[in-house]
N, C-alpha and C positions, 0 to 999 in steps of 0.2 A: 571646334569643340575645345573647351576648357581644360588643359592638361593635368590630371591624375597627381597629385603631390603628396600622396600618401602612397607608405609600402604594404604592399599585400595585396591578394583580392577581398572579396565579400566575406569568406568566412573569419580571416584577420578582424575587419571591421566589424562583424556581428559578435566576434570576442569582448570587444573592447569595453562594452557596456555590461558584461557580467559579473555581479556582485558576490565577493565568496560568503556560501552560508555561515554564520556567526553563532556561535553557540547561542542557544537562545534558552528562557527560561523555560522549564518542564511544566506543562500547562495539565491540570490535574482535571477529573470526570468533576461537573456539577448535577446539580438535580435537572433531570430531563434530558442527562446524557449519557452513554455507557461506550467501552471500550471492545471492539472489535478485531476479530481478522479476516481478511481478504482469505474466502473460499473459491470466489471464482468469477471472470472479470465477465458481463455480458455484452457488453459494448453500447454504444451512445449512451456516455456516461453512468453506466450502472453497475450494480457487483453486486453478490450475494455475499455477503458477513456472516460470520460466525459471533453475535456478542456471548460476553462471559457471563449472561446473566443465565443463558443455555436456549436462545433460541435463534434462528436461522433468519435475517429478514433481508429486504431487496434493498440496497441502499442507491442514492441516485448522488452524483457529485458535485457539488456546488460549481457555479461557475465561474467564480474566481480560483478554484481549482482546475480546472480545467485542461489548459492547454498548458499550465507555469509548471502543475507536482506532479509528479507520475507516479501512479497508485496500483500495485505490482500486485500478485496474487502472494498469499504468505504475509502481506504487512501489518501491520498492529497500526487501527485507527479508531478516533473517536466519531461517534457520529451520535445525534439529537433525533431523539426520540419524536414521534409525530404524537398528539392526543386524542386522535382524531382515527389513526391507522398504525395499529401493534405492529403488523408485517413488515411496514415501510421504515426508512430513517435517513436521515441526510449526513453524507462523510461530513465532518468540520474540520479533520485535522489527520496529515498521517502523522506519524511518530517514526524517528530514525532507529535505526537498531540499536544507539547505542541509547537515544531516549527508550526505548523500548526495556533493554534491560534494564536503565534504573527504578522504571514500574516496578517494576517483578522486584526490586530488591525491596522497594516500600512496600509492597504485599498492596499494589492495587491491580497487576494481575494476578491469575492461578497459576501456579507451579507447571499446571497442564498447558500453560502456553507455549510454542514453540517459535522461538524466534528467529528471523533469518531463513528460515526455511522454501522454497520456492520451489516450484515444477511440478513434479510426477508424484515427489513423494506426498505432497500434499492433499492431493486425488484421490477419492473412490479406490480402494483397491493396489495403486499406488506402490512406489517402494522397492517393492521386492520380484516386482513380476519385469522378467529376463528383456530387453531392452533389442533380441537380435533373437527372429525365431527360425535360426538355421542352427545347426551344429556342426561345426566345420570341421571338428576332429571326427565323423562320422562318414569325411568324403574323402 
């Protein structure tokens, strides 16, 4: 066997090749697209979005997204419109947080968006209901 002349193991090596994100330019809604948030992830590839036009539909995530972005519950994405199917839409694009809040400062999101936000508080109900249903100072 051929002896090893590199330091490290495998995860060294699967480093190597990783490119750091670069600011990129802020890619705006066109016609047949609208701006999104992650309500709630269903898995093989799909999520229910909240878009800001006020209606709820199933989105499915493209495949060059797939295995590369990870598309979190809470994110601000764009996704294309179907003409064919109101319910439906395809993710195109998430948005970073901090891309997210220059939206909001160009007023192409609503005020009512919340960014950054992720978990429980995002849910049904959410927030404020007690996280431990014992009360320890009662024992």
């Amino acid at each position: 066997m051929p002896k090893n002349k590199l330091k490290g193991g495998k995860n060294v090596k699967r480093g190597k090749n990783q490119k750091f994100e670069e600011a990129r330019e802020l890619v705006f809604k066109e016609d047949g697209q609208e701006y999104a948030q992650v309500m709630k992830m269903l898995g093989n590839g799909r999520l229910m979005a909240h878009c800001f036009d006020g209606k709820q539909r199933l989105c499915h995530i493209r495949g060059t997204m797939r295995r590369r972005i990870w598309v979190q519950q809470g994110d601000i994405i764009l996704v294309g419109l179907r003409d064919f199917q109101d319910s439906k839409a395809d993710v195109i694009l998430k948005y970073t947080d901090a891309e997210s809040r220059n939206l909001k400062v160009y007023g192409e999101l609503p005020d009512t968006a919340k960014i950054g936000e992720y978990g429980a508080a995002n849910e049904e109900g959410g927030g404020n209901a007690d996280p431990c249903a014992f009360d320890f100072e009662a024992i």
